[in-house]
MARTOR-26944 format. One record per residue (C-alpha): x, y, z; residue in three letters. Coordinates in steps of 0.05 Angstrom, whole numbers, plus 32768, in hexadecimal, padded with zeros to 4 digits. Layout:
# residues N
      u      v      w   residu
      X      Y      Z      ALA
...
//
This chain:
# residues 321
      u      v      w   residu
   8755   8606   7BBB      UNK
   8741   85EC   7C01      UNK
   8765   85B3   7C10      UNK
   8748   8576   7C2E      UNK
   8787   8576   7C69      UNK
   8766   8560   7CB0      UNK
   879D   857D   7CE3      UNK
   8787   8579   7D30      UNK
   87BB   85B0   7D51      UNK
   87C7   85BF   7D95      UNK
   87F2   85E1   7DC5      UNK
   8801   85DA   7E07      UNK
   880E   861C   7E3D      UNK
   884A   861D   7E65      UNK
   8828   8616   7EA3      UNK
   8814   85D0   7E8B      UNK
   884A   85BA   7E6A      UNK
   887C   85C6   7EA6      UNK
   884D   85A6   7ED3      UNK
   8850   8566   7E9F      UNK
   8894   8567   7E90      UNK
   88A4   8563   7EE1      UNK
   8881   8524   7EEB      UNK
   889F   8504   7EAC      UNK
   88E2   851F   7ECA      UNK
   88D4   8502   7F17      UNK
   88B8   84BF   7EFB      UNK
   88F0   84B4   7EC9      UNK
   8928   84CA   7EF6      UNK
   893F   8494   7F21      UNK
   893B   845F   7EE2      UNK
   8969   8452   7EA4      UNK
   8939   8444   7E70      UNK
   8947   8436   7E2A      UNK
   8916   843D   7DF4      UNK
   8916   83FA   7DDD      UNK
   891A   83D1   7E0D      UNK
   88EF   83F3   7E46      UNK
   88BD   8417   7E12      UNK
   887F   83FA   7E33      UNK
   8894   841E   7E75      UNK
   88A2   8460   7E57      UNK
   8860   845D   7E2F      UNK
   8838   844D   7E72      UNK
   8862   847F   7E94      UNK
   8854   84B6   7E5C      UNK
   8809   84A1   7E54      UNK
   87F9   84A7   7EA7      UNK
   881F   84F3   7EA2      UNK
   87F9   8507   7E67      UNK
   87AD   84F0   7E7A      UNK
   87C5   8513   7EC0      UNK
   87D5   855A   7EA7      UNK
   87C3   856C   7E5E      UNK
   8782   858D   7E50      UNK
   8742   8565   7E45      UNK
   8739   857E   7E02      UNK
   8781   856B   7DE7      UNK
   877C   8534   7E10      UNK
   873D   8517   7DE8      UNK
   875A   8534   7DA2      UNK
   8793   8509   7DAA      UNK
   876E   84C8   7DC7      UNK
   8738   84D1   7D84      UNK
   8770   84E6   7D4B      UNK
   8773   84AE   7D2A      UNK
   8722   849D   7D20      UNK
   8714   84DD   7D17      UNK
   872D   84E3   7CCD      UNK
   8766   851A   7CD9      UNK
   87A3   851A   7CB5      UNK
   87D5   8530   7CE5      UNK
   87D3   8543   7D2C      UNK
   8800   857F   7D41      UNK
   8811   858D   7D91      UNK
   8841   85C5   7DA6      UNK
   8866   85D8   7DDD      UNK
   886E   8595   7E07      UNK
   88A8   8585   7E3B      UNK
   88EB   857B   7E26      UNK
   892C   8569   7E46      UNK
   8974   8577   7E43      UNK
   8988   855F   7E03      UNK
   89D0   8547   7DEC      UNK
   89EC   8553   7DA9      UNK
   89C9   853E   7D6C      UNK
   89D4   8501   7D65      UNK
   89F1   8506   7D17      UNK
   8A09   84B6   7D10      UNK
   89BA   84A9   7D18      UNK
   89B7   8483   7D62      UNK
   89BA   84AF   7DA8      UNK
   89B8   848C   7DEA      UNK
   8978   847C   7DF9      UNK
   8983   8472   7E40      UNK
   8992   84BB   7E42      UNK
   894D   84D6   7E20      UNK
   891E   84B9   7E57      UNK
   88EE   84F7   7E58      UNK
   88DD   8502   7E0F      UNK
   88D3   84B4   7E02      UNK
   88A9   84AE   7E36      UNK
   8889   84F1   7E14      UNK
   8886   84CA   7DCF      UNK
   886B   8490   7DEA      UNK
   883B   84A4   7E10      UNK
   881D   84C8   7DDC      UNK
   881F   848F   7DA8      UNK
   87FB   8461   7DEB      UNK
   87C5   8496   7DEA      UNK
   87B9   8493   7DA7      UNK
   87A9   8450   7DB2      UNK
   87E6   8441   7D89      UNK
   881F   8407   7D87      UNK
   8867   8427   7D7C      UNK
   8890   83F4   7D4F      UNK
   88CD   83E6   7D2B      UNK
   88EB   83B9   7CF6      UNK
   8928   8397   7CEF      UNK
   893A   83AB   7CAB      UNK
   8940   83F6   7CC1      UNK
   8961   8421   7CF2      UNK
   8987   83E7   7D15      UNK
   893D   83CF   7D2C      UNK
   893B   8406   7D56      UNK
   88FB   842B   7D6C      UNK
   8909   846C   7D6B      UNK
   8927   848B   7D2B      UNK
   8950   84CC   7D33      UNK
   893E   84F8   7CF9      UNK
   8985   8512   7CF7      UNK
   89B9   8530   7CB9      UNK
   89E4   84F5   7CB6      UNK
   8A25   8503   7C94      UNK
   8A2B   84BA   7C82      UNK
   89E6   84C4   7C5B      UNK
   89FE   8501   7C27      UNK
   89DD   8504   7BE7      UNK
   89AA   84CC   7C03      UNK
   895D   84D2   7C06      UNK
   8956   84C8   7C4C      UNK
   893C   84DD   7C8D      UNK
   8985   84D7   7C9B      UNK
   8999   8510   7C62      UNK
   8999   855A   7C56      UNK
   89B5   8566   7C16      UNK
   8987   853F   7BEB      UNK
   8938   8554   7BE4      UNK
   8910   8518   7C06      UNK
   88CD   8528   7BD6      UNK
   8885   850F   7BD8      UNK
   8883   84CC   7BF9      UNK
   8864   849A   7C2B      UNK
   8890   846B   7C52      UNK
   889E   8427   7C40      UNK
   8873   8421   7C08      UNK
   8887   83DD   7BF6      UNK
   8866   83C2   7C2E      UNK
   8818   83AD   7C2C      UNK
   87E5   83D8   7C53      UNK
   87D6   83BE   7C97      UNK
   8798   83B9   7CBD      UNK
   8781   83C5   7D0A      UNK
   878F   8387   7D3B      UNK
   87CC   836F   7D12      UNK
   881B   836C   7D1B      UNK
   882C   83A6   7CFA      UNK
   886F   839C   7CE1      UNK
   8864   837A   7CA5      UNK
   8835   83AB   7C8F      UNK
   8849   83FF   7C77      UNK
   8844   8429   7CBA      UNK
   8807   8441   7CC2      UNK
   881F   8482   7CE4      UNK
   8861   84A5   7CF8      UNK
   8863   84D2   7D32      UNK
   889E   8501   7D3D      UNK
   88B9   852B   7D75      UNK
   88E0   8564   7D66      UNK
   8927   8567   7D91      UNK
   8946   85A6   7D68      UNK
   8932   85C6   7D23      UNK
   8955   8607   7D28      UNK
   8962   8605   7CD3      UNK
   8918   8603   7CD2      UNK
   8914   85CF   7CA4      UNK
   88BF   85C2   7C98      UNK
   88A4   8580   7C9A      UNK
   886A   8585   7C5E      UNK
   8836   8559   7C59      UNK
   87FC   855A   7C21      UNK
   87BA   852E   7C2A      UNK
   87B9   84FB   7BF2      UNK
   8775   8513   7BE5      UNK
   878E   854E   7BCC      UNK
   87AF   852F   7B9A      UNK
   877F   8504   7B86      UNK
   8744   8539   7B7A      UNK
   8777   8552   7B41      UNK
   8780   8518   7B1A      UNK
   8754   8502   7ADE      UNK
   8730   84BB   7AEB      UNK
   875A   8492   7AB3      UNK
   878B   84AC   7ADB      UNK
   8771   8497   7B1F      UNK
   8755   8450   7AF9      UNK
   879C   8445   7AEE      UNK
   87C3   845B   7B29      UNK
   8786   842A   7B54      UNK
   87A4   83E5   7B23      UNK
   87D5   83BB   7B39      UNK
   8816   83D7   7B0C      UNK
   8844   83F7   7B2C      UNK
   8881   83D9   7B52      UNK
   8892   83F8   7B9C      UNK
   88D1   83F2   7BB6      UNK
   88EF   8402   7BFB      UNK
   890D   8443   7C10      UNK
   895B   8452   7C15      UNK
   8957   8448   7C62      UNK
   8946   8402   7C5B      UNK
   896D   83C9   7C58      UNK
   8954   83A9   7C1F      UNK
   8988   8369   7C26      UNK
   8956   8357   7C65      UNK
   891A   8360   7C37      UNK
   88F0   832F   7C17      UNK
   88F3   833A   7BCE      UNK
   8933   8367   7BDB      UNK
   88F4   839A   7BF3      UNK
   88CE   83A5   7BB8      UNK
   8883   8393   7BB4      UNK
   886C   8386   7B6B      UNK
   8830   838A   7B42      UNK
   8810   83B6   7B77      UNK
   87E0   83F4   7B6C      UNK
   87FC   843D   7B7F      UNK
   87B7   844F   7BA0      UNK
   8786   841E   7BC8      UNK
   8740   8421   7BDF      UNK
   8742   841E   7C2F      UNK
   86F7   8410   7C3F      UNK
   86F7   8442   7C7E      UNK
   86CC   8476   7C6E      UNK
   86DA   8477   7C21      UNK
   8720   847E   7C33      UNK
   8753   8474   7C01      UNK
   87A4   8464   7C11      UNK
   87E1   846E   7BE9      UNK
   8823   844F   7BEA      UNK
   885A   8476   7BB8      UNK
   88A0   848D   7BB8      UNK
   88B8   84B5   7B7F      UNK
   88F8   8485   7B84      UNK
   88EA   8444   7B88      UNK
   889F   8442   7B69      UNK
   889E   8429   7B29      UNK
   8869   8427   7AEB      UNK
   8864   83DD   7AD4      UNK
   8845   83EF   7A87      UNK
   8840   842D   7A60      UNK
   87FD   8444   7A7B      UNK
   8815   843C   7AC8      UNK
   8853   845D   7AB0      UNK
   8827   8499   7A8F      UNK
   87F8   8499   7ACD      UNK
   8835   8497   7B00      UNK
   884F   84E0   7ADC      UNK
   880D   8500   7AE5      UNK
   8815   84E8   7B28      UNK
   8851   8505   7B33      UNK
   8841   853F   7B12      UNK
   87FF   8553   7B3A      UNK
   882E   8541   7B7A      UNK
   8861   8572   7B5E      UNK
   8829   85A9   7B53      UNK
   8811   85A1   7BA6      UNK
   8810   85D1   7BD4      UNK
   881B   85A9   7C18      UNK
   8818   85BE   7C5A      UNK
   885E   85CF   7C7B      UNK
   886B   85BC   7CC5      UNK
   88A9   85E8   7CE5      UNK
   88B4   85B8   7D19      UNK
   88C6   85DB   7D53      UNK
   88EF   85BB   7D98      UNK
   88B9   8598   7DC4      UNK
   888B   8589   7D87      UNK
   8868   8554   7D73      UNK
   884B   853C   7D30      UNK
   8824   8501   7D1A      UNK
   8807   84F0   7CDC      UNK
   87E7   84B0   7CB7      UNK
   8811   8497   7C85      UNK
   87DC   8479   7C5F      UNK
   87BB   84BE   7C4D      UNK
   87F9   84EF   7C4D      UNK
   8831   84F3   7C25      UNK
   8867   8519   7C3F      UNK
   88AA   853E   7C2D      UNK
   88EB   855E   7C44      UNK
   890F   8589   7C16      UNK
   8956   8587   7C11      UNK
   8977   85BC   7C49      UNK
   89BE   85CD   7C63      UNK
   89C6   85B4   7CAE      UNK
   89E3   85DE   7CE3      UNK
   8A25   85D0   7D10      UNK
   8A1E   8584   7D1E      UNK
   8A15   8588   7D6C      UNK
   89D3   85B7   7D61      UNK
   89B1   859E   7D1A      UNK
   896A   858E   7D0F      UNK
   8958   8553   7D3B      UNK
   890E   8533   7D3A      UNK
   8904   84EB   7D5A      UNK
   88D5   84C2   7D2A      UNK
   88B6   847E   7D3E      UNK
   8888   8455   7D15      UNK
   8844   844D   7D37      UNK
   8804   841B   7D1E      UNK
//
């Protein structure tokens, strides 16, 4: 079956990507600059060092991704840094990463993008590190390891945003990761939600489009800071965009609810047909970096046994809209 995935991948040569990481390095050097607070500098710092030295044809992929109806944009092989230990209790010093957030954000600026964070999450922190958190055993979370994270978008009991607004009230539109270390070679897989649409019946699809279902908010939330302790009811499972016939979903297999018997019903073959897909599997490798619009991909992490603390999988994930 030929799946309906739109993935924009590129890599950069060596040549290139010394030449790139060597400004970043020079213009970052003689600062302290933390992620949060100074993010508007890194991003213009990133941006000017990227439009300088990357190709003109990954240059213009990246600055047309998102209206150009891919998926998931894939680039390879970019400037890194010295990197500490993983940073397992979930926060690194920020001051200390200068290079790769300016990386990060400069790509996000080019994508004509607006990094962002919210309170109830991550300590309101910007960057997320996508880290095996011992504290986090047995949870489904980009902090685990030992527990499957299956077929989901990210805070799906949120309402869909829209160009030109604040985003934070809204689900993140798109989440961007840079990949520190992944020697396990754990795969990030994603799977566009139109291929799991085109296998479900229309009663099925009639249903899953009504307002039944109950979405609640993720284990990484704090749902104590949430209105409605984070759960958004009587909403639909899928929703018509209006961009280009587009259509967005909003589901996770452990908090979304069926509010009758037929959402129930529809809500297994749901499941089900998510269960049956084949997605595509990112092996994130050190100096990638992945983005992907949470509106149109669901996304998983199976469950995986972390190596020795000070070298496990590390990607840095920030919420972009």
């Amino acid at each position: 079956m030929t799946s309906f995935l739109r993935l924009a991948a590129y890599r950069l040569d060596d040549v290139t990507r010394d030449l790139l990481g060597k400004e970043l390095i020079e213009r970052v050097a003689e600062h302290t600059l933390d992620s949060d607070a100074d993010e508007a500098i890194l991003a213009g710092i990133g941006a000017h060092a990227l439009s300088r030295y990357l190709p003109g044809e990954i240059l213009r992929g990246i600055q047309i991704f998102c209206a150009s109806g891919h998926h998931c944009l894939l680039l390879r092989n970019l400037p890194g840094q010295p990197f500490p230990d993983t940073p397992v209790s979930g926060f690194a010093r920020e001051s200390h990463l200068g290079v790769v957030n300016a990386l990060h954000f400069g790509l996000v600026q080019l994508l004509g993008l607006v990094p962002y964070a919210v309170d109830y999450e991550n300590d309101g922190r910007l960057m997320r590190n996508v880290v095996p958190n011992p504290a986090a055993a047995g949870i489904t979370s980009s902090w685990g390891a030992d527990a499957e994270f299956s077929w989901h978008t990210d805070n799906p009991h949120l309402p869909f945003g829209a160009a030109g607004m604040d985003p934070r009230p809204y689900i993140p539109r798109f989440l961007t990761f840079y990949a520190v270390r992944n020697e396990e070679l754990v795969p990030t897989e994603v799977v566009a939600l139109a291929d799991i649409v085109a296998t479900l019946d229309e009663s099925t699809l009639h249903e899953l489009r009504s307002a039944h279902f109950s979405a609640g908010a993720p284990a990484s939330n704090d749902t104590g800071a949430l209105r409605e302790g984070g759960r958004l009811d009587r909403t639909a499972l899928l929703e018509s965009a209006g961009e280009r016939g587009q259509e967005w979903a909003r589901f996770d297999a452990g908090t979304t609810r069926g509010l009758n018997d037929r959402a129930r019903a529809a809500l297994a073959v749901w499941q089900n047909a998510l269960d049956a897909a084949e997605g595509r599997q990112f092996v994130l490798e050190s100096r990638d970096f992945l983005i992907f619009d949470n509106y149109r991909v669901l996304h998983r992490r199976r469950a995986f046994t972390p190596g020795p603390q000070a070298g496990a999988r590390w990607l840095r994930r920030c919420y972009a809209s």
